[in-house]
C-alpha positions in Angstrom: -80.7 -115.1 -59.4 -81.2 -117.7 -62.5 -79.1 -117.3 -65.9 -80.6 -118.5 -68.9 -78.2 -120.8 -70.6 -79.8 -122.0 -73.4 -83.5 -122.7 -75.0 -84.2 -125.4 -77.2 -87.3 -126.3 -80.1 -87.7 -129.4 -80.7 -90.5 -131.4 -83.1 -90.6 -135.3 -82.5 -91.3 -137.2 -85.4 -89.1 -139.4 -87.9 -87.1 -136.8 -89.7 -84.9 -137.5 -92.7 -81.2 -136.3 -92.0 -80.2 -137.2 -95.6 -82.8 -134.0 -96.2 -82.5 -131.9 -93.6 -78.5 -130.7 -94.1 -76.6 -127.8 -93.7 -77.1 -127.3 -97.5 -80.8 -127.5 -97.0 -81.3 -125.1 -94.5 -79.4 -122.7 -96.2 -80.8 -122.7 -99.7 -84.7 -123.5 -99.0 -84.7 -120.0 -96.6 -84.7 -121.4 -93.2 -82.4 -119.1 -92.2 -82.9 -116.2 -94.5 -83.0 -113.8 -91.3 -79.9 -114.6 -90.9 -78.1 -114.3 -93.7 -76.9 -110.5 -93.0 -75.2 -111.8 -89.9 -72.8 -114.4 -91.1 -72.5 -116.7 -94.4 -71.1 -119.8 -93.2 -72.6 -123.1 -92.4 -70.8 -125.7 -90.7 -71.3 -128.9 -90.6 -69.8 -131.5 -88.0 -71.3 -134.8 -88.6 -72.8 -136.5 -91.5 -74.5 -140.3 -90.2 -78.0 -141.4 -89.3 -77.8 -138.7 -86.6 -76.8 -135.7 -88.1 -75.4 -132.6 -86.0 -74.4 -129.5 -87.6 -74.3 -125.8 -86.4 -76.0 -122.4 -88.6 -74.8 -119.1 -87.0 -76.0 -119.0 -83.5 -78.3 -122.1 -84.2 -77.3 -125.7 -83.0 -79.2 -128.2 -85.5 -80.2 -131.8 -84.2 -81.6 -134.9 -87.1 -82.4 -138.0 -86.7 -84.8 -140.6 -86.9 -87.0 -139.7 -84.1 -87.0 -136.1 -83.6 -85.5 -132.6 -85.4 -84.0 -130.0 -82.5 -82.8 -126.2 -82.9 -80.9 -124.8 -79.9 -79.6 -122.1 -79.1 -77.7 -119.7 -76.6 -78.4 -116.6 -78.4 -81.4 -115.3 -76.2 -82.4 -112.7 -78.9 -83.5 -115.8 -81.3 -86.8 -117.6 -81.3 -86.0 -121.6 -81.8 -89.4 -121.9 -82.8 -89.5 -120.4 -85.5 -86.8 -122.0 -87.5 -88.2 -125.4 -86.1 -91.8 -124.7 -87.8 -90.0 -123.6 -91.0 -89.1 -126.4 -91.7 -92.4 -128.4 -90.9 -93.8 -126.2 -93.2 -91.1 -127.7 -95.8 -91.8 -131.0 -94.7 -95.7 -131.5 -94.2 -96.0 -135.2 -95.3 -93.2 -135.8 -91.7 -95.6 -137.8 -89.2 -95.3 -135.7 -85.8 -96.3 -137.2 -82.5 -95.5 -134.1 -80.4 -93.6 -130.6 -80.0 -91.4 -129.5 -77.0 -89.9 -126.1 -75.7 -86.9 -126.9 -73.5 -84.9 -123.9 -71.3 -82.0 -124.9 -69.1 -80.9 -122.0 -66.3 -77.5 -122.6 -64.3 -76.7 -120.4 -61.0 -73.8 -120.5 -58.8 -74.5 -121.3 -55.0 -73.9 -117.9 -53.9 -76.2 -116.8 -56.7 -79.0 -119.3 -55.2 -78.4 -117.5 -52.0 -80.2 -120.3 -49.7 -82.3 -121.4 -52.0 -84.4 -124.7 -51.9 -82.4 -127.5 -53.2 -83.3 -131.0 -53.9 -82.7 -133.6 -51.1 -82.6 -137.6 -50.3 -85.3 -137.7 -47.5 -84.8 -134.7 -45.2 -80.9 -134.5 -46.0 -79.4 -131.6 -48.1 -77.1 -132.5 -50.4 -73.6 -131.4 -48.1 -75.2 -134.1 -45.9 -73.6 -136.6 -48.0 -69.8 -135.1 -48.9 -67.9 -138.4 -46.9 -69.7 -140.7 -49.4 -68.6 -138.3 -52.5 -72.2 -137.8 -54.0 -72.0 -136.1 -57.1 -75.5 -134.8 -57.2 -79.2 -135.1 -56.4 -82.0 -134.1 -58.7 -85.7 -133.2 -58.0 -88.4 -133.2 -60.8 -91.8 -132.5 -61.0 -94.5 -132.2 -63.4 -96.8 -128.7 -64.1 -99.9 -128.5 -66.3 -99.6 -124.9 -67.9 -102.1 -123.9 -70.5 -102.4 -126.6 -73.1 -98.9 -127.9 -71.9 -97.5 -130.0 -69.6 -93.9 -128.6 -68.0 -91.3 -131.1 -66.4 -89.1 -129.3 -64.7 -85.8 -130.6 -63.0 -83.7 -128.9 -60.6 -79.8 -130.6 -60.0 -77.2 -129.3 -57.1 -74.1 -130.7 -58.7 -71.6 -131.3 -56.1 -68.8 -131.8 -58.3 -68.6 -128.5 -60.3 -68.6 -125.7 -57.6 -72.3 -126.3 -56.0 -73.6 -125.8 -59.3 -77.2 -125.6 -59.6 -78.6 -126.6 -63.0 -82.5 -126.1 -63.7 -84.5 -127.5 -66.9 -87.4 -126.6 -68.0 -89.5 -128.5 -70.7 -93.1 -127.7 -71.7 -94.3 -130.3 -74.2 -97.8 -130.6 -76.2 -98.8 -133.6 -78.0 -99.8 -133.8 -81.6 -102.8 -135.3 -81.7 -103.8 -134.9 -85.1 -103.2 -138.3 -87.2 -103.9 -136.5 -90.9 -100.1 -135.6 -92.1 -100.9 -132.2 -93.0 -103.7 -131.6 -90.1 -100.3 -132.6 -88.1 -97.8 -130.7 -89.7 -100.7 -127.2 -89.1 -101.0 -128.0 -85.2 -97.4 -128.7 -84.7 -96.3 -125.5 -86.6 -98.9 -123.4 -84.1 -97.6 -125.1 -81.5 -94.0 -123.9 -81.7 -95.8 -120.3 -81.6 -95.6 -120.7 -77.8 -91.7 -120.6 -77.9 -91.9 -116.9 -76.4 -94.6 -117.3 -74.0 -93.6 -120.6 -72.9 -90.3 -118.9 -72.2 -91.8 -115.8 -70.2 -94.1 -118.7 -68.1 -91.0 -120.5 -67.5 -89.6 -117.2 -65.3 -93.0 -117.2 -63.7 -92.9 -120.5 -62.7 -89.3 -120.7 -61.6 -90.1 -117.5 -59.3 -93.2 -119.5 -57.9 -91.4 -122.4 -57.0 -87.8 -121.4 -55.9 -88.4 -117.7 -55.4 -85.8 -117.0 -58.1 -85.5 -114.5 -60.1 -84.3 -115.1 -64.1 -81.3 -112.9 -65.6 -81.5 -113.5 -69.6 
């Protein structure tokens, strides 16, 4: 058995953090929804790279991409990320990505596949304290193409960490044209999230608790 840990939106493009603040979100609707739930805002950095948090949403700005994260399963980070492209139409964007990350225990995995180094396991290598060994691989899904990235982390307990990232490039040069397709393309935050169980079941066998 899989837990969902946490699902990320994220939009690459140069994004303005002296425009994208806690402020901002707050005032221009972003996070309207949300409003009933809590009042606060909180912000934790203010630089070139600007990190700040919104209720249950972790906010990510810099000069090369905008992220929303969160580990409130309930809460579609696609749809706060295209709010804002819709804000922000005249923001160049080069490509949009959905990102899930899963963590299980070992006895959770219950013999599970788990990456190796050749035809070694990972307990193969304990007398030269390996902390971990990673396996990736690449998926075409839909119009997406999903990296996922299985970890056995030796260190923490035999944890096994899983991410999951479906990206879809922008293709569209016009600003606006961009700013439509990247908008529809954070539309497959839900369904991206449902293939990612499908997948992960394919693959390791496993199923996903949310």
């Amino acid at each position: 058995m899989i837990r969902l840990a946490s699902t990320k939106a994220i939009a690459w493009g140069p994004f303005n953090p002296h425009i994208i603040t806690p402020g901002w979100v707050r005032d221009i609707g972003i996070i309207d929804d949300l409003q009933d739930r809590a009042a606060s805002v909180t912000e934790e950095d203010e630089s070139e790279s600007l990190s700040f948090s919104t209720l249950d949403l972790d906010w990510q700005v810099d000069g090369k991409s905008l992220s929303v994260e969160t580990e409130n399963h309930a809460l579609d980070c696609g749809v706060y990320l295209a709010r804002v492209i819709q804000e922000l139409p005249h923001t160049p964007l080069w490509a949009v990505a959905h990102e899930f990350s899963y963590t299980a225990t070992k006895e959770d995995w219950a013999g599970g596949p788990l990456p190796q180094i050749g035809n070694k396991v990972p307990s193969a290598f304990d007398q030269i304290e390996i902390e971990s060994v990673r396996w990736a691989g690449l998926f075409n899904r839909g119009n997406a193409r999903a990296e996922l990235m299985i970890e056995a982390d030796l260190k923490r307990e035999q944890m096994i960490g899983i991410h999951l990232g479906y990206h879809r490039r922008i293709r569209e040069t016009k600003f606006k044209e961009a700013a439509k397709a990247g908008s529809d393309a954070t539309k497959h935050f839900l369904r991206d999230l449902c293939d990612a169980d499908e997948l992960l079941k394919i693959v390791f066998g496993q199923e996903v608790k949310r």
